[in-house]
N, CA, C and O atoms as CSV, one atom per row, in Angstrom:
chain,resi,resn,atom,element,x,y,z
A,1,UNK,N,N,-12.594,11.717,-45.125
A,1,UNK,CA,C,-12.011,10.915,-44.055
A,1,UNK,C,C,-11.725,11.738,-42.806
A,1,UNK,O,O,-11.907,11.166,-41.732
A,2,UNK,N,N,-11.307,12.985,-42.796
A,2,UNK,CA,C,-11.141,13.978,-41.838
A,2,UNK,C,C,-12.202,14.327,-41.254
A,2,UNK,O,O,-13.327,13.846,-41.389
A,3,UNK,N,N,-11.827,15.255,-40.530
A,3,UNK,CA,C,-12.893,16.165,-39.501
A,3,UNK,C,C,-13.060,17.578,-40.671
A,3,UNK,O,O,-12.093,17.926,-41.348
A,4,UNK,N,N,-14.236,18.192,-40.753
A,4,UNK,CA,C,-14.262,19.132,-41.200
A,4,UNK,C,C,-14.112,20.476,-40.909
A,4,UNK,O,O,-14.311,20.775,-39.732
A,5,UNK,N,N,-13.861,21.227,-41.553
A,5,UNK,CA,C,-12.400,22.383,-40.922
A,5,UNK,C,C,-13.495,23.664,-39.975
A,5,UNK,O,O,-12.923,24.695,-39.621
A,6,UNK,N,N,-14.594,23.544,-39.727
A,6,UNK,CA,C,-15.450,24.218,-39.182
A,6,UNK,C,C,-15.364,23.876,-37.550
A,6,UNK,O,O,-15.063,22.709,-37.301
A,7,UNK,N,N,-15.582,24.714,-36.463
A,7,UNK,CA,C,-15.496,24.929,-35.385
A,7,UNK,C,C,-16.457,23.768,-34.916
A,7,UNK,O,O,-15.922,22.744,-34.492
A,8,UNK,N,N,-18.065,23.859,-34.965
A,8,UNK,CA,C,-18.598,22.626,-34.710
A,8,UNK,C,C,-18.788,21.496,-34.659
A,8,UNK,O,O,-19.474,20.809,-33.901
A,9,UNK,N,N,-17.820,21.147,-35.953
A,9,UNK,CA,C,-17.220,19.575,-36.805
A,9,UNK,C,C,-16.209,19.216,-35.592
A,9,UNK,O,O,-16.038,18.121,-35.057
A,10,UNK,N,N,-15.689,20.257,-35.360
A,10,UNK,CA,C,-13.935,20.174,-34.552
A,10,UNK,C,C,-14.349,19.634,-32.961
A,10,UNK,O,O,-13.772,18.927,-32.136
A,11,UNK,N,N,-16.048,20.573,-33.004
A,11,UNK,CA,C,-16.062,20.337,-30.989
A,11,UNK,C,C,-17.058,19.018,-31.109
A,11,UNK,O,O,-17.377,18.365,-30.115
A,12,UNK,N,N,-17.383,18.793,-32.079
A,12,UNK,CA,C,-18.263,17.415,-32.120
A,12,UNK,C,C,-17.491,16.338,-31.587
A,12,UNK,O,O,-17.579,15.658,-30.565
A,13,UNK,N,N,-16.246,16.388,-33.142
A,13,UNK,CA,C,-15.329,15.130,-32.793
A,13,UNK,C,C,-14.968,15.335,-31.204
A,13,UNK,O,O,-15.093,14.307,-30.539
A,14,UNK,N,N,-14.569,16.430,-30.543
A,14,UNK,CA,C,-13.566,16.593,-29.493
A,14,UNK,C,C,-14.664,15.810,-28.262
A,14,UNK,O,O,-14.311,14.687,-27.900
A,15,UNK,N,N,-15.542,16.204,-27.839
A,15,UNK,CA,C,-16.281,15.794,-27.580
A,15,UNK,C,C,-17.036,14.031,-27.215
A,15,UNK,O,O,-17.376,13.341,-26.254
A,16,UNK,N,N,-16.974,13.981,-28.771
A,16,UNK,CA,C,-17.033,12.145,-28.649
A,16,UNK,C,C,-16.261,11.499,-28.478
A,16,UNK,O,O,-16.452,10.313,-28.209
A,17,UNK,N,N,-15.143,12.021,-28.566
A,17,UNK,CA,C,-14.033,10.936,-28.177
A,17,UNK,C,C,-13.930,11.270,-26.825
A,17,UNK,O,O,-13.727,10.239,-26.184
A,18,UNK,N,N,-13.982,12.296,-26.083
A,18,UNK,CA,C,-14.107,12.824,-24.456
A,18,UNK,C,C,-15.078,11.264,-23.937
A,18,UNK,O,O,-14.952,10.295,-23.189
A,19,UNK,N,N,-15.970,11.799,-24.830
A,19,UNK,CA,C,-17.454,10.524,-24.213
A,19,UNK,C,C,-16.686,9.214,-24.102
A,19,UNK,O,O,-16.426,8.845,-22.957
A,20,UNK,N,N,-16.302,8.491,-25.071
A,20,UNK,CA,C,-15.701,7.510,-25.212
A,20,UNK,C,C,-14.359,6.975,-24.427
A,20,UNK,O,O,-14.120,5.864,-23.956
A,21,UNK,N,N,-13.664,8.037,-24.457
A,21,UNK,CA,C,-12.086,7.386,-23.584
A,21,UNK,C,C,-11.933,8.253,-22.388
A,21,UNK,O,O,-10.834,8.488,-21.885
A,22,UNK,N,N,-13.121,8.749,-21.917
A,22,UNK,CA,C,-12.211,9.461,-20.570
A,22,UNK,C,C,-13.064,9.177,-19.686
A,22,UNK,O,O,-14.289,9.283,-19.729
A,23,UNK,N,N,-11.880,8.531,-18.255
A,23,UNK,CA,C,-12.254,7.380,-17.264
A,23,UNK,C,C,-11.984,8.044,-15.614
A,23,UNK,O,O,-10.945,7.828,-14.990
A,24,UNK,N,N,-12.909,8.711,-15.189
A,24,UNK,CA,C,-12.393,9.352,-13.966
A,24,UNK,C,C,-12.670,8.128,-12.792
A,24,UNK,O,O,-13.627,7.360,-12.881
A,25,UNK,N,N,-11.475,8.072,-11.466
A,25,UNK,CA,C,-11.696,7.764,-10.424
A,25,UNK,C,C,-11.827,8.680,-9.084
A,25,UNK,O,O,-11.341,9.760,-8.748
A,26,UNK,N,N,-12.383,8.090,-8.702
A,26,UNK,CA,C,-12.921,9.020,-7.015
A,26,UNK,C,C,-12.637,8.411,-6.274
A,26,UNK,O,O,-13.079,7.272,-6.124
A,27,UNK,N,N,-11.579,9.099,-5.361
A,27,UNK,CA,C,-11.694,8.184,-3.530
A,27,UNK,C,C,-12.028,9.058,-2.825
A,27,UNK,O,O,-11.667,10.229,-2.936
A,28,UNK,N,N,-13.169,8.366,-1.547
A,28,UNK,CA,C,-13.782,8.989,-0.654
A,28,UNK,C,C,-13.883,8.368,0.460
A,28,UNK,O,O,-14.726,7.485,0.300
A,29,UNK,N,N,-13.407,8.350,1.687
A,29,UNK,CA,C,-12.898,7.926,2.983
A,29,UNK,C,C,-14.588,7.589,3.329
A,29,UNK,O,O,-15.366,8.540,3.249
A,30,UNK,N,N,-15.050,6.411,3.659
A,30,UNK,CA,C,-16.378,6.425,4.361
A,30,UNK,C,C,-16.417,7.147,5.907
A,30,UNK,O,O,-17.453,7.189,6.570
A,31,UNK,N,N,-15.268,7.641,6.314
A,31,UNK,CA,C,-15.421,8.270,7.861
A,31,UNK,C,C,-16.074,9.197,7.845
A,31,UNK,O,O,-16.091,9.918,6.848
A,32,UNK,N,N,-16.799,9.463,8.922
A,32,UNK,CA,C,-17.364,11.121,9.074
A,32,UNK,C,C,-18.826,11.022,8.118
A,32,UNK,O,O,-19.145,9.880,7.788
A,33,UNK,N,N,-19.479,11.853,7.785
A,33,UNK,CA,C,-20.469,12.193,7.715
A,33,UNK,C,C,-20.526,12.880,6.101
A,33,UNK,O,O,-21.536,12.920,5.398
A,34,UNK,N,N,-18.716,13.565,5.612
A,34,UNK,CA,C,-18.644,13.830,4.404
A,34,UNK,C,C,-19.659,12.978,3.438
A,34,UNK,O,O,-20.721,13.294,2.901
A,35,UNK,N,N,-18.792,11.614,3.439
A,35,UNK,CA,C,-19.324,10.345,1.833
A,35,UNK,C,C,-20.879,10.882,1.719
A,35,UNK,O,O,-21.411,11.411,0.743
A,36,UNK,N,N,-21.672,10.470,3.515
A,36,UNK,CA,C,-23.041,10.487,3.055
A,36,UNK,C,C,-23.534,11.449,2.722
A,36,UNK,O,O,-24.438,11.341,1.893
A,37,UNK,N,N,-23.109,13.000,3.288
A,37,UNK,CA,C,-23.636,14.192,2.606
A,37,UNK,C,C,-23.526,14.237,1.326
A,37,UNK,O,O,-24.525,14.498,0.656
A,38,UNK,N,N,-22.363,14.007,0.755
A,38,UNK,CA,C,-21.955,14.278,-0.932
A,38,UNK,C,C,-23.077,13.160,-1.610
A,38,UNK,O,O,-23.780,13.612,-2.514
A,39,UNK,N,N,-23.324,11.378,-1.121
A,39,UNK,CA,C,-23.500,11.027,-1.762
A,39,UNK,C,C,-25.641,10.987,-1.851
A,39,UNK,O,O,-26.510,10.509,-2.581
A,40,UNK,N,N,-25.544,11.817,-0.599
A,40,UNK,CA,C,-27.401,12.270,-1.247
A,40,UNK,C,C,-27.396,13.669,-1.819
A,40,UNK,O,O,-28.293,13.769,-2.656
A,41,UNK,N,N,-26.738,14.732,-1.673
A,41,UNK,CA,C,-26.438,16.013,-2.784
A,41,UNK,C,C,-26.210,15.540,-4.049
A,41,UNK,O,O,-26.683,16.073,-5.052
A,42,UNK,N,N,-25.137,14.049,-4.063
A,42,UNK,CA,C,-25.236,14.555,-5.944
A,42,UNK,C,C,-24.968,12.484,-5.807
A,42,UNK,O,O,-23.982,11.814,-5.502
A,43,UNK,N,N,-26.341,12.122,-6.196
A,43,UNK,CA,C,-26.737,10.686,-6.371
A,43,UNK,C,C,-25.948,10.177,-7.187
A,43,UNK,O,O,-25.560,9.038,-6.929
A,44,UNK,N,N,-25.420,10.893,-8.520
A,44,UNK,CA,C,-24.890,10.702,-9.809
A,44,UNK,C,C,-23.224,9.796,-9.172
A,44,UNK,O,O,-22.651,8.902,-9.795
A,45,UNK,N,N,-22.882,10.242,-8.127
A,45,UNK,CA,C,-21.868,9.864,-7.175
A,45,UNK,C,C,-21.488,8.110,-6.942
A,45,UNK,O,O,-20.435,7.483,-6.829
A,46,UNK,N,N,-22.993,7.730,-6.942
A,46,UNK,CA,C,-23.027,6.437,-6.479
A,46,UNK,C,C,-23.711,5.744,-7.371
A,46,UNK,O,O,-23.289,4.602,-7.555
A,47,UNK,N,N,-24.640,6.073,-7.986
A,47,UNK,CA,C,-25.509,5.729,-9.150
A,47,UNK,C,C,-24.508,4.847,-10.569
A,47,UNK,O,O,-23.868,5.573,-11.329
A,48,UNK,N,N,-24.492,3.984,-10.686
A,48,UNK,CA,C,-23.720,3.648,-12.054
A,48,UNK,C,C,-22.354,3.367,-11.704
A,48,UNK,O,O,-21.527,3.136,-12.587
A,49,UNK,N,N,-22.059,3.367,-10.512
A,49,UNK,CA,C,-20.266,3.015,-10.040
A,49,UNK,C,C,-20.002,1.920,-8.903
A,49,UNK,O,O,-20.849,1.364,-8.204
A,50,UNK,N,N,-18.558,1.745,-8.894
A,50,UNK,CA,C,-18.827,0.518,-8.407
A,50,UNK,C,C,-17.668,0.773,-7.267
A,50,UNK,O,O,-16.509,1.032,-7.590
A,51,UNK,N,N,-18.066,0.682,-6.013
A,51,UNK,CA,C,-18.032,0.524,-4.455
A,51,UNK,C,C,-17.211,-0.401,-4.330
A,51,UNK,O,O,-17.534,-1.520,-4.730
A,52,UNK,N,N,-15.830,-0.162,-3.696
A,52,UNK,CA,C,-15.097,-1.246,-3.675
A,52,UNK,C,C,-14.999,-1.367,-1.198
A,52,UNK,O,O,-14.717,-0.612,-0.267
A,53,UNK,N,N,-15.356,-2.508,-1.360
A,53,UNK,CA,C,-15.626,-2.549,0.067
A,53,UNK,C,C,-14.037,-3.592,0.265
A,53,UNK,O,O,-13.693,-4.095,-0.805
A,54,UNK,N,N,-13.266,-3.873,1.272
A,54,UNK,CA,C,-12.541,-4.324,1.844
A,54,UNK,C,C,-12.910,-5.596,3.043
A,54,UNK,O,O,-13.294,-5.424,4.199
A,55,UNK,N,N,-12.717,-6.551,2.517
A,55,UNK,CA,C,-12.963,-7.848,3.369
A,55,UNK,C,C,-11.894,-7.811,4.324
A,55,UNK,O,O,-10.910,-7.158,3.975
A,56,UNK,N,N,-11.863,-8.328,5.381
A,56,UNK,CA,C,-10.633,-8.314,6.125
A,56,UNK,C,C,-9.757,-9.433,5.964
A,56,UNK,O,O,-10.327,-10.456,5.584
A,57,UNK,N,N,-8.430,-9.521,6.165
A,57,UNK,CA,C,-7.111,-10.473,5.919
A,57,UNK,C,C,-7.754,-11.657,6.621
A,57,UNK,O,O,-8.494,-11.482,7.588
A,58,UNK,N,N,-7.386,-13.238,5.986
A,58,UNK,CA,C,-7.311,-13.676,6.985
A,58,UNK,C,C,-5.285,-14.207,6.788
A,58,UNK,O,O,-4.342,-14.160,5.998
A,59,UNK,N,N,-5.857,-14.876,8.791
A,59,UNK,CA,C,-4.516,-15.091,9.545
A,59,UNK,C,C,-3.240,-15.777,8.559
A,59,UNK,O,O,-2.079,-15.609,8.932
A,60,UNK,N,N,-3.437,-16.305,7.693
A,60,UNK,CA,C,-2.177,-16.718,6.389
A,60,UNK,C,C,-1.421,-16.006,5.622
A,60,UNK,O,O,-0.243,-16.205,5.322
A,61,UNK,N,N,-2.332,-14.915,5.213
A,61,UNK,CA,C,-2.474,-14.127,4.351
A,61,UNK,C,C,-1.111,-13.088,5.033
A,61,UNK,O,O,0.011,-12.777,4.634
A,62,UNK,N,N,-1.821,-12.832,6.083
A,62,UNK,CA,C,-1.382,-11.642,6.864
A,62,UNK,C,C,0.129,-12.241,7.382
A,62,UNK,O,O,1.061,-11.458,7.200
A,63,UNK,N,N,0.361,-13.147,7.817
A,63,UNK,CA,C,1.817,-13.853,8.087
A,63,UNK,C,C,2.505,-14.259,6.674
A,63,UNK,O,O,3.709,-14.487,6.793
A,64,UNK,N,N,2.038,-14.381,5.489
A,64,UNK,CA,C,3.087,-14.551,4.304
A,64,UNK,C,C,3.684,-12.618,4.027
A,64,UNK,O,O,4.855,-12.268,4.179
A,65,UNK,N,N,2.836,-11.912,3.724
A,65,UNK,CA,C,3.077,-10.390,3.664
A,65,UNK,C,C,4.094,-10.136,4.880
A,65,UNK,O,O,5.230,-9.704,4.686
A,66,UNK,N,N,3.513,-10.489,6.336
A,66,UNK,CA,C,4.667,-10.552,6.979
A,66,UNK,C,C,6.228,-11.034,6.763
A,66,UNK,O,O,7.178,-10.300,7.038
A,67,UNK,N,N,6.349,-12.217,6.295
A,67,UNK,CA,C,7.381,-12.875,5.869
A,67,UNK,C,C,8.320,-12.811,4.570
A,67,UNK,O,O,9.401,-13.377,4.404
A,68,UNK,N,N,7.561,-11.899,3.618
A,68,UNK,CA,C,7.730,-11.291,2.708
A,68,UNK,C,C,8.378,-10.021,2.925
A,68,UNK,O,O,9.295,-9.691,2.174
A,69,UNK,N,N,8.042,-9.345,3.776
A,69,UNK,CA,C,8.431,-7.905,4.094
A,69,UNK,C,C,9.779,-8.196,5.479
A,69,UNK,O,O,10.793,-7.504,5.394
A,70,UNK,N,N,9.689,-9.000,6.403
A,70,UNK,CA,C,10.919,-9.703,6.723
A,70,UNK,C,C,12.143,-10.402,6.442
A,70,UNK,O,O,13.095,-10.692,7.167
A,71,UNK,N,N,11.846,-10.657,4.927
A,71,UNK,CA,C,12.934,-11.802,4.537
A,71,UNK,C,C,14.724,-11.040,4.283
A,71,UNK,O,O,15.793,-11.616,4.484
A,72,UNK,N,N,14.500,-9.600,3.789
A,72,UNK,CA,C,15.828,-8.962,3.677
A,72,UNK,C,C,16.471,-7.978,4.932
A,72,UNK,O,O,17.396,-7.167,4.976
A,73,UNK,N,N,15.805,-8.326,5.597
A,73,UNK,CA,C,16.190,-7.831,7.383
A,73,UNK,C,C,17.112,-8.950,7.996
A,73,UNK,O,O,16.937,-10.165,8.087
A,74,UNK,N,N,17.915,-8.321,8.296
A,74,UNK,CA,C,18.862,-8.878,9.195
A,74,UNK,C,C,18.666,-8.863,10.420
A,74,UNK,O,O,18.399,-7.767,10.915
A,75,UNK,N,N,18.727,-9.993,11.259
A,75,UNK,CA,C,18.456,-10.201,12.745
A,75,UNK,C,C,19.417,-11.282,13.361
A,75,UNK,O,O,19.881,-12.323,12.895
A,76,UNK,N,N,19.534,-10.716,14.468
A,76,UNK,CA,C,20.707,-11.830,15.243
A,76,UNK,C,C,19.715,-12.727,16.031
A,76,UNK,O,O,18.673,-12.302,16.530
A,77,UNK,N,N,20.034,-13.682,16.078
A,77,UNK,CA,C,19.442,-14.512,17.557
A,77,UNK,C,C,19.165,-16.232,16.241
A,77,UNK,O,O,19.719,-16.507,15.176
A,78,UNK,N,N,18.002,-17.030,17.112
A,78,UNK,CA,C,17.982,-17.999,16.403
A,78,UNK,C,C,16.895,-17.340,14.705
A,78,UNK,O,O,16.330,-16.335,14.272
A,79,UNK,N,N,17.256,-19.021,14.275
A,79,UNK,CA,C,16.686,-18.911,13.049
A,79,UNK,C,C,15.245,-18.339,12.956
A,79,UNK,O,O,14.781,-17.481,12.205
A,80,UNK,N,N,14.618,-19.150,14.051
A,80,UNK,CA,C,12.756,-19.158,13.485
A,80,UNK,C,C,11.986,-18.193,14.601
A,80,UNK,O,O,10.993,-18.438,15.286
A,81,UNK,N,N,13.071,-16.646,14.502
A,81,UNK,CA,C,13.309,-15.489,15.251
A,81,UNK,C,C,12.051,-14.970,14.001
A,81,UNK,O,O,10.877,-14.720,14.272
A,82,UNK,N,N,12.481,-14.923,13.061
A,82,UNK,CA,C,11.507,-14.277,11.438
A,82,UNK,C,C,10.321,-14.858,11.858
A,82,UNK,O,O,9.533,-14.195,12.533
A,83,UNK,N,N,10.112,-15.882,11.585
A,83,UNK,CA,C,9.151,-17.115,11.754
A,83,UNK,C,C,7.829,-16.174,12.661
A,83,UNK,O,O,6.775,-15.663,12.282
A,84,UNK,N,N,8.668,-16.292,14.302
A,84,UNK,CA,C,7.810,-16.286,15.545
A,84,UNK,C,C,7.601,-14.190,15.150
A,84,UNK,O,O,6.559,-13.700,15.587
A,85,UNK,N,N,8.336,-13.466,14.584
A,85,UNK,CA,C,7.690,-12.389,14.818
A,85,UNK,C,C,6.328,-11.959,13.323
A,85,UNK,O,O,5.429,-11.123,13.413
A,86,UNK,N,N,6.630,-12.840,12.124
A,86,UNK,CA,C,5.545,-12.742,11.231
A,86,UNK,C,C,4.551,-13.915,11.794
A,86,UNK,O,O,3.957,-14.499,10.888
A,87,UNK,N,N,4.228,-14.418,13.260
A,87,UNK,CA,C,2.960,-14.652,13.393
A,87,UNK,C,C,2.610,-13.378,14.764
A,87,UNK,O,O,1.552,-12.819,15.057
A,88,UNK,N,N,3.623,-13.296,15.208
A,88,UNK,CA,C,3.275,-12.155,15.924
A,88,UNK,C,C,2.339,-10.584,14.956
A,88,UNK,O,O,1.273,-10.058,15.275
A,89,UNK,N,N,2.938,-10.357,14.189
A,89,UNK,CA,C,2.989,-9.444,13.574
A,89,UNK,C,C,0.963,-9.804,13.294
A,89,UNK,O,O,0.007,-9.320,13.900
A,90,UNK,N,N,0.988,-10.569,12.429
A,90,UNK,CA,C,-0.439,-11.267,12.101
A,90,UNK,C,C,-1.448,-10.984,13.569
A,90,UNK,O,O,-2.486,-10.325,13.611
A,91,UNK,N,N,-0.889,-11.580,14.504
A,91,UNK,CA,C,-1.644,-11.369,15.538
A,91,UNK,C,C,-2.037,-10.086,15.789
A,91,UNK,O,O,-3.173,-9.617,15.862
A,92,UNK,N,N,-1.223,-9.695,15.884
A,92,UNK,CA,C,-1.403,-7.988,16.575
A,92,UNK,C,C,-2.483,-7.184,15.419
A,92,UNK,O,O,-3.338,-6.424,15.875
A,93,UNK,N,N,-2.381,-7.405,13.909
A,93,UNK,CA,C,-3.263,-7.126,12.963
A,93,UNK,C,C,-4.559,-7.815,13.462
A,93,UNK,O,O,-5.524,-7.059,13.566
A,94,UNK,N,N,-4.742,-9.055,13.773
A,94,UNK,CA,C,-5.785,-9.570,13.845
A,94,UNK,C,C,-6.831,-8.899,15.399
A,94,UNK,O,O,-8.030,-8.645,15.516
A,95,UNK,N,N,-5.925,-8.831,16.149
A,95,UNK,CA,C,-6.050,-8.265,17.571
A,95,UNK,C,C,-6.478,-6.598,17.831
A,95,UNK,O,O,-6.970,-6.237,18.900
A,96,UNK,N,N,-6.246,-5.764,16.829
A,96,UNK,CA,C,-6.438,-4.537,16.762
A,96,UNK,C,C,-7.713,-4.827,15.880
A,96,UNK,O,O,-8.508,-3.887,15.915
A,97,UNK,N,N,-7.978,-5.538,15.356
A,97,UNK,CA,C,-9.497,-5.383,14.190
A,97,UNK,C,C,-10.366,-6.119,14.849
A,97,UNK,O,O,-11.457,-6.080,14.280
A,98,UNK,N,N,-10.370,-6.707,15.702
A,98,UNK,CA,C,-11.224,-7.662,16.772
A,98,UNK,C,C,-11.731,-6.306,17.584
A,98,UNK,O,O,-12.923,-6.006,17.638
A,99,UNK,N,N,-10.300,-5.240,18.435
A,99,UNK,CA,C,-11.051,-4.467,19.256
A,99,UNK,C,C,-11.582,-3.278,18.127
A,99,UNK,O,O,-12.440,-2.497,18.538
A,100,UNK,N,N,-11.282,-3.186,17.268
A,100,UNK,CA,C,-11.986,-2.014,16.625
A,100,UNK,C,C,-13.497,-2.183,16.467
A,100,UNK,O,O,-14.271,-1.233,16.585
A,101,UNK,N,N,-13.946,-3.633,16.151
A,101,UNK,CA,C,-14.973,-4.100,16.019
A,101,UNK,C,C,-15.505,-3.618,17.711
A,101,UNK,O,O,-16.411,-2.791,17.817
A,102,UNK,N,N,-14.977,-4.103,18.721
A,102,UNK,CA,C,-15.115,-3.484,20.307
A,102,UNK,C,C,-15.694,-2.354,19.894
A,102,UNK,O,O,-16.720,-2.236,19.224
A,103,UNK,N,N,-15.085,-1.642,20.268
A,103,UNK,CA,C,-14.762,0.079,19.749
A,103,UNK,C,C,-16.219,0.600,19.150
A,103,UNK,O,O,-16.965,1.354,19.775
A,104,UNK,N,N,-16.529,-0.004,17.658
A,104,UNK,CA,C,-17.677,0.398,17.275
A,104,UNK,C,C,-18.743,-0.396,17.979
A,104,UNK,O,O,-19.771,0.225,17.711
A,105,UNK,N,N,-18.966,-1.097,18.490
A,105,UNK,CA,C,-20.117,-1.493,19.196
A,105,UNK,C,C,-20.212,-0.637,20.592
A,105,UNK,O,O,-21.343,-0.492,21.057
A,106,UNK,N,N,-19.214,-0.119,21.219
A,106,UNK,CA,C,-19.413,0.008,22.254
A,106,UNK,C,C,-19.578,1.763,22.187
A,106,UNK,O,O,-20.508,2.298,22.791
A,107,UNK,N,N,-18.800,2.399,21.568
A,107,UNK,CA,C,-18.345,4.017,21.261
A,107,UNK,C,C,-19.226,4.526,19.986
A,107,UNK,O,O,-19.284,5.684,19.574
A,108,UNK,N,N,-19.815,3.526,19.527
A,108,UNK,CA,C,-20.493,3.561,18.031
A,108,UNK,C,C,-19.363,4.597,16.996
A,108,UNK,O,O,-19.748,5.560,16.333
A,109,UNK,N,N,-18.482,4.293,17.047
A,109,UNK,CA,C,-16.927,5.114,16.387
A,109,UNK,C,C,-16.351,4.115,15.657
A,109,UNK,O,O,-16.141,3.027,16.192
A,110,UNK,N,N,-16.009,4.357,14.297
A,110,UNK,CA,C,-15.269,3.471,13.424
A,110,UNK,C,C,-13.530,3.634,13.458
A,110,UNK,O,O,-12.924,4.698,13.325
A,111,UNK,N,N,-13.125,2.729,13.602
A,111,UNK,CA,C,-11.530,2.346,13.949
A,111,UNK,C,C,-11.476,1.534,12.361
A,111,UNK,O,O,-12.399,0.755,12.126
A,112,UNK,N,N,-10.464,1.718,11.366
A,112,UNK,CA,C,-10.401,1.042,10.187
A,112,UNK,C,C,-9.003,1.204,10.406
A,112,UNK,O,O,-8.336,2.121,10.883
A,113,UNK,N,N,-8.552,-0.616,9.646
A,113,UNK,CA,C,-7.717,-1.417,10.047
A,113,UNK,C,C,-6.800,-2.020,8.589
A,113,UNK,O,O,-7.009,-2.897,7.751
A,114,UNK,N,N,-6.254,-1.515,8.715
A,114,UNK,CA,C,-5.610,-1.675,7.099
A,114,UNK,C,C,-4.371,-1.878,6.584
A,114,UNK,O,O,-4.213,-1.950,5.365
């Protein structure tokens, strides 16, 4: 039922279970020129893994997180003071990823918005 008491028995098992339960993650900033160098030097990089790309917020989304992250702040003035600055807040997110989109068309320079 055991492993057998010999060195090779010992690095076999150690080994297959390595194969089996061990789960590495990688983060790698797509800016700059790094990702693509690394990822034609060593293909194995991108080959078999899975690319997580980022859709952008939309405008609901981005005003509940607002309103969420507002709700234990204290503010003087009227009530729907919270209200008018989590669509503000949304805006200004939405308004900075509009010109970043600018930005790379015009500067060919990536602005990421997050």
């Amino acid at each position: 039922n055991g492993i057998p008491a010999n060195p090779e028995a010992r690095l076999n098992f150690f080994v297959s279970k390595v194969k089996r339960n061990l789960h590495v993650v990688l983060a790698f900033s797509p800016v700059g020129d790094t990702f693509r160098i690394r990822a034609r030097r060593f293909p194995g990089l991108v080959n078999n893994t899975v690319i997580d790309k980022f859709h952008p917020w939309p405008r609901d989304a981005l005003v509940s997180v607002a309103e969420r992250f507002l709700e234990d702040v204290e503010m003087n003035g009227p009530d729907d003071v919270k209200k008018s600055l989590s669509l503000h807040m949304a805006e200004e997110h939405l308004s900075v990823a509009k010109m970043s989109q600018h930005f790379l068309e015009s500067q060919r320079r990536y602005n990421y918005v997050t």
